[in-house]
C-alpha positions in Angstrom: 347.6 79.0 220.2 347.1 76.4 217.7 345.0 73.8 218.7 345.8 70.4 219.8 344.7 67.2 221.6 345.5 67.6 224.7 346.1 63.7 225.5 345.7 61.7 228.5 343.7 58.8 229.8 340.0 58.6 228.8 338.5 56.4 231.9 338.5 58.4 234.9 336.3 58.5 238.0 334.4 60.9 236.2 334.2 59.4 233.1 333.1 56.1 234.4 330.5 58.0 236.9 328.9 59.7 233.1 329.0 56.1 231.4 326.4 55.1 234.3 324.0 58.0 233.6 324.3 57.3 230.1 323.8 53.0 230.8 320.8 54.4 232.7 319.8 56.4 230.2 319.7 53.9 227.4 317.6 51.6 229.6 315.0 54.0 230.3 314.9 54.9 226.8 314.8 51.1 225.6 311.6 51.2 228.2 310.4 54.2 226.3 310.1 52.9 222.6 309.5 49.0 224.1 306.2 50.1 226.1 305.3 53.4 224.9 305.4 56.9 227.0 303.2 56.1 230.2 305.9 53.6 231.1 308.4 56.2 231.8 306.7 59.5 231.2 304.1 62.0 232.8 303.4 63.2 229.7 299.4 64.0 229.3 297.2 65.3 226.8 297.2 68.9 229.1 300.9 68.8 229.0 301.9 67.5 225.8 305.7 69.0 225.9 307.1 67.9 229.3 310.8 68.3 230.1 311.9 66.3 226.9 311.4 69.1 224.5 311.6 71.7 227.0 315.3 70.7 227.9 316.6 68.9 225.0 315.4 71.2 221.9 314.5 74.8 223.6 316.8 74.4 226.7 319.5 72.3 225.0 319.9 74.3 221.6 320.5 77.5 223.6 323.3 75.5 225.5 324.9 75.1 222.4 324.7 78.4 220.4 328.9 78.6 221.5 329.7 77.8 217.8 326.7 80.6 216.9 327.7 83.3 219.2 331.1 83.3 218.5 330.3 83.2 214.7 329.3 86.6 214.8 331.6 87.9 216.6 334.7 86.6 214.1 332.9 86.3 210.9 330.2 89.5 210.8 331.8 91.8 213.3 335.3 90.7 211.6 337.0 90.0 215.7 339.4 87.0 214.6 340.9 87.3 217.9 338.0 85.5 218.9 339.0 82.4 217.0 340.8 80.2 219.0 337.8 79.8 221.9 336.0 78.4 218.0 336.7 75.2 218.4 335.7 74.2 221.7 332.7 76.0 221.2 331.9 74.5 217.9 332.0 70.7 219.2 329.7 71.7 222.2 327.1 73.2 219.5 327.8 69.8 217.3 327.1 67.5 220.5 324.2 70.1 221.4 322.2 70.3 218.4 322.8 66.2 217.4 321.9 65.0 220.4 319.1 67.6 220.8 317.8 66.5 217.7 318.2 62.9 218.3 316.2 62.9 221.3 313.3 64.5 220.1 312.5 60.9 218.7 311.9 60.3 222.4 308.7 62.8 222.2 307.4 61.5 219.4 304.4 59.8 220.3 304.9 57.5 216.5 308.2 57.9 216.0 308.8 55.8 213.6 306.8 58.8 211.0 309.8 61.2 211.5 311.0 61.4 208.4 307.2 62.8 207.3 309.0 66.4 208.3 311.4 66.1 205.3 308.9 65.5 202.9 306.8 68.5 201.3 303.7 66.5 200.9 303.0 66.2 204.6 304.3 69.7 205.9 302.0 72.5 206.6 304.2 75.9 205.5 302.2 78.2 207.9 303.5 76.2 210.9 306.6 77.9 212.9 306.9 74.3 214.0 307.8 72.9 210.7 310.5 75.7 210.1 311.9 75.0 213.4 312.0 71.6 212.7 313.6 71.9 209.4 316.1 74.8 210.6 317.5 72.4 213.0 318.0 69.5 211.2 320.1 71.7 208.4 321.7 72.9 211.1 322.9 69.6 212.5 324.3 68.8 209.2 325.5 72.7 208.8 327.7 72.2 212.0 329.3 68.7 211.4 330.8 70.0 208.3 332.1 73.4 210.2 333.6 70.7 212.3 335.1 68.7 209.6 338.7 70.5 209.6 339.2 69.2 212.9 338.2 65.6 211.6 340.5 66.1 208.5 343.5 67.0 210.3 343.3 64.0 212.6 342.5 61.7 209.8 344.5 62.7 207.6 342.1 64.2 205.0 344.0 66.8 203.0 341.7 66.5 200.0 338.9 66.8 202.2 340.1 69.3 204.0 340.7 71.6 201.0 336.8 71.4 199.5 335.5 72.2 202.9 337.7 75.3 202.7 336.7 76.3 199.4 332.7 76.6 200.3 333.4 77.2 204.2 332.6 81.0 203.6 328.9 79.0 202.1 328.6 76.9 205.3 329.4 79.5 207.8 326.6 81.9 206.2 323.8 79.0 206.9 325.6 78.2 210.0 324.4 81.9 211.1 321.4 82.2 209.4 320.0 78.8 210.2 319.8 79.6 214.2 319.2 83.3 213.8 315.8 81.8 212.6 315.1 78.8 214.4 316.2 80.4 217.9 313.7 83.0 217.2 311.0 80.4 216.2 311.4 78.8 219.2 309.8 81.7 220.7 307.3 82.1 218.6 305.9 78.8 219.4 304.3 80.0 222.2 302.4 83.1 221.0 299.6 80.7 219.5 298.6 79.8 223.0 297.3 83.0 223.6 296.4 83.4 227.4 297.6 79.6 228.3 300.7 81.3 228.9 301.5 83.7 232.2 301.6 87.7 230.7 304.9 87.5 232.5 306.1 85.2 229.4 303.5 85.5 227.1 304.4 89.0 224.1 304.8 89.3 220.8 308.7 90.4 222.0 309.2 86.8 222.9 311.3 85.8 219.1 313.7 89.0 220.0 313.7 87.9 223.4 314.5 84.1 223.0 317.0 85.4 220.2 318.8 87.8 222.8 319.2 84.8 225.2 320.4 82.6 223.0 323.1 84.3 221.9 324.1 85.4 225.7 323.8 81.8 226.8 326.1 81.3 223.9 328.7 83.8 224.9 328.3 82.6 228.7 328.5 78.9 227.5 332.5 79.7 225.8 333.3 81.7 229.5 331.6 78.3 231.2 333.8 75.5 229.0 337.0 77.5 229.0 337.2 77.9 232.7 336.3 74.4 233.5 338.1 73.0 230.7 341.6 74.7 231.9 340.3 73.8 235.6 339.2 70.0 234.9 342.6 69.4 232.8 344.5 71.6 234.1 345.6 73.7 231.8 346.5 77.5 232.5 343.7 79.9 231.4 346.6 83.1 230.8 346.3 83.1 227.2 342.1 83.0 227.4 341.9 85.3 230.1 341.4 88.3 227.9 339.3 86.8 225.1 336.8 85.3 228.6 336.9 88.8 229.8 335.5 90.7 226.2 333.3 87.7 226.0 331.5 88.5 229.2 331.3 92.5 229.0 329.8 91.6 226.0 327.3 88.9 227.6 326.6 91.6 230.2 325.5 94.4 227.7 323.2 91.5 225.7 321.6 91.1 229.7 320.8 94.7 229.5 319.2 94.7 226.7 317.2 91.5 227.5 315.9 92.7 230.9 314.9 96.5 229.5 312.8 95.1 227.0 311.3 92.4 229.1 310.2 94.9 231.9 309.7 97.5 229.7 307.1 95.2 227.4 305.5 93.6 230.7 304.9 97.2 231.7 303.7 99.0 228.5 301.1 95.8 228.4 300.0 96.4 231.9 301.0 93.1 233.6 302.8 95.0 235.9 300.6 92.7 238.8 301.3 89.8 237.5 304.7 90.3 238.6 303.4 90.3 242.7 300.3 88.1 242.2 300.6 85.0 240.8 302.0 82.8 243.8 304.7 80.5 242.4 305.1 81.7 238.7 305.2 85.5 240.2 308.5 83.7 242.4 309.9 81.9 239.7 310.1 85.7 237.2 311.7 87.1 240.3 314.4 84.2 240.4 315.2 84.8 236.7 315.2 88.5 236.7 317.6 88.3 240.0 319.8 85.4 237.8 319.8 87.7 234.7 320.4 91.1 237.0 323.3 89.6 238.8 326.1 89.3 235.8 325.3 93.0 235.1 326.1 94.5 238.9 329.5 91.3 238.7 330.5 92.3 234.8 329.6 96.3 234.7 329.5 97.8 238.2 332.4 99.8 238.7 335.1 98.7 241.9 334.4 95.0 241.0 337.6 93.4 240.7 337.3 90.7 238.0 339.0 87.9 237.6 338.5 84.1 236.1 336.1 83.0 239.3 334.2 86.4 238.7 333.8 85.3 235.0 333.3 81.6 235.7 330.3 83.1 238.3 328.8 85.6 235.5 328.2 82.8 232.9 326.9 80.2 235.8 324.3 82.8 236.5 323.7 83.6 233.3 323.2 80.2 231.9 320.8 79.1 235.2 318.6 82.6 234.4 318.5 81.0 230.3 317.5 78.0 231.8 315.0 78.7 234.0 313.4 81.6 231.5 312.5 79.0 229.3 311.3 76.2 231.2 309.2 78.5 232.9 308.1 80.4 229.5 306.9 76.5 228.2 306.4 74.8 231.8 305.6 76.7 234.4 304.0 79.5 232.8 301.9 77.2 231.1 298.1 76.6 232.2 295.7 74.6 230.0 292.9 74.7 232.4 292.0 72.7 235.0 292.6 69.1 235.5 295.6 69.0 234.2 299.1 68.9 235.7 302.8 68.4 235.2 305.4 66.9 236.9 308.7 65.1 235.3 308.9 61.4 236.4 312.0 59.9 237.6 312.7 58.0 234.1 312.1 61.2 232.0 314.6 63.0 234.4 317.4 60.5 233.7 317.3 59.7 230.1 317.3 63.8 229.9 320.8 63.2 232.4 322.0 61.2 230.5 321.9 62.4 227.6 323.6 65.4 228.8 326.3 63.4 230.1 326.8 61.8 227.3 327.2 65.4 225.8 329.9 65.7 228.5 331.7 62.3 227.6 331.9 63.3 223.9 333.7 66.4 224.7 335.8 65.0 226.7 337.2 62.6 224.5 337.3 65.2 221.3 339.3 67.2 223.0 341.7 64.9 224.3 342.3 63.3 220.9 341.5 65.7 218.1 343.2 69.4 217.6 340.0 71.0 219.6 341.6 73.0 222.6 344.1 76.0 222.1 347.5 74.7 222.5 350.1 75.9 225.2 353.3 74.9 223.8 355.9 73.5 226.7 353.2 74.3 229.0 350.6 72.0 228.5 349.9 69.5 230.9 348.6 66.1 230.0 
């Protein structure tokens, strides 16, 4: 199971389709930094953090804790036979986190003062924003150089290749230390606003309960890319099939966990109500719990025949119920007061599109030219 490019043509009907989102994107975003946020944004003073931060740096980064999740797994817990789904799950964190960094520029109202966050004169220690900030930009650079093996053999970088290894075992250390903190942070973000936030988000649980989903939605992102990897190029899944199925009793058990303490802390705080009385947020915890419940009774209940679809279902849930959680923990739970209201506009929506399709085109191409995917031997088709 060695990995390999896989080969084959890059411009496709689907690759083409992406290339338009991202085209679409980049005009949009020209707009952006041209004329400022109103010309493409609903951004207001009541909603500073519209759908930019809440998909591309809370949403986005748990998208692409793959490289994370699986990092425990082989390096604390010791499972190498975990290692060759690393890969694949490595370059989705690398596109995740760059890009996810890259476009925060897009929420910066003066963007051209980013750098001020590197600098120690202008940061204020005591904020969690500042370490999350700071976490993720190490992280960015943390990842690339996990990546760089892949790079190396491609190039043709022995040399290279051999310092990495020598201080990989230094790399991979901050590579799980770096998200273990910021995933956590990005929880604890919304404490400070207090009673702005519905009780049916708002706890002091919420950095152990963004932490537990983030490293679920990174086991369910692995099951997610494998099965429409082997589908989209089809390749056969055989060899996967056992590693997808630990993966996801795994995922399941992390659920578990998530939705005890989460009903468990809504309860011992008396919020209980809140769950049946507050109109469209009340609807929107039901949806999530149901999206988080439903891997547990496909993954755990006994009679259940599983299979890939079964799997390939698990991590779709799974990853919709992440989803939703937080943009309804920094969205729709969200109330400044009256006045004041929120509602993406059609040029936010698209640069956030494509920037996720160009995610999707960068993955595409890695892992038809560069040693990403786990080989098949005679039975790889191109």
């Amino acid at each position: 199971m060695k990995a390999q490019p896989i080969g084959g043509r890059l411009v496709s009907p689907v690759t083409l389709v992406l290339s338009v989102l991202v085209l679409l994107a980049a005009f949009f975003g020209a707009q952006r930094f041209l004329f400022g946020f109103n010309s493409v944004a609903n951004i207001n003073d009541g909603y500073p953090w519209g759908i930019w931060i809440a998909w591309d740096v809370v949403i986005g980064t748990g998208l692409a804790c793959g490289g994370y999740a699986l990092a425990l797994l082989i390096y604390i817990a010791n499972k190498s036979q975990y290692h060759p789904l690393m890969r694949p799950a490595l370059l989705a964190s690398v596109f995740g986190y760059t890009l996810g960094g890259i476009s925060v520029i897009f929420d910066l109202g003066r963007y051209w003062n980013f750098w001020h966050i590197l600098f120690p004169t202008y940061q204020q220690y005591g904020s969690v924003m500042v370490e999350v900030a700071l976490c993720v930009a190490a992280y960015i650079i943390v990842l690339w150089i996990e990546f760089s093996p892949v790079l190396c053999e491609k190039l043709g970088l022995p040399g290279l290749k051999k310092f990495t290894d020598k201080w990989m075992f230094l790399i991979i250390a901050l590579g799980i230390l770096l998200p273990t903190m910021h995933q956590s942070s990005l929880g604890s973000l919304l404490i400070v606003y207090g009673a702005q936030i519905s009780p049916l988000w708002q706890t002091l649980f919420l950095p152990l309960l963004f932490l537990i989903s983030a490293v679920a939605m990174g086991y369910a992102v692995v099951v997610f890319e494998a099965c429409t990897s082997t589908a989209g190029f089809k390749r056969k899944i055989d060899h996967e099939l056992p590693l997808i199925a630990s993966l996801s009793k795994i995922m399941a058990y992390l659920l578990v966990a998530f939705i005890v303490i989460r009903l468990g802390d809504i309860v011992v705080r008396g919020a209980f109500g809140s769950m049946f009385t507050e109109g469209v947020k009340s609807f929107m915890f039901w949806v999530e719990m149901t999206l988080f419940a439903l891997p547990v009774a496909m993954l755990l209940s006994p009679g259940v025949k599983r299979d890939a679809k079964i799997y390939f279902l698990a991590a779709c849930s799974m990853l919709l119920a992440a989803v939703l959680y937080r943009i309804d923990a920094y969205l729709v739970g969200y109330d400044t007061g009256p006045g004041w209201h929120y509602f993406p506009a059609v040029p936010e929506i698209m640069i956030t599109i494509g920037i996720v399709a160009f995610e999707i085109l960068g993955y595409i191409y890695f892992v038809r030219f560069f040693p990403v995917l786990p080989g098949q031997g005679s039975d790889q088709t191109h």
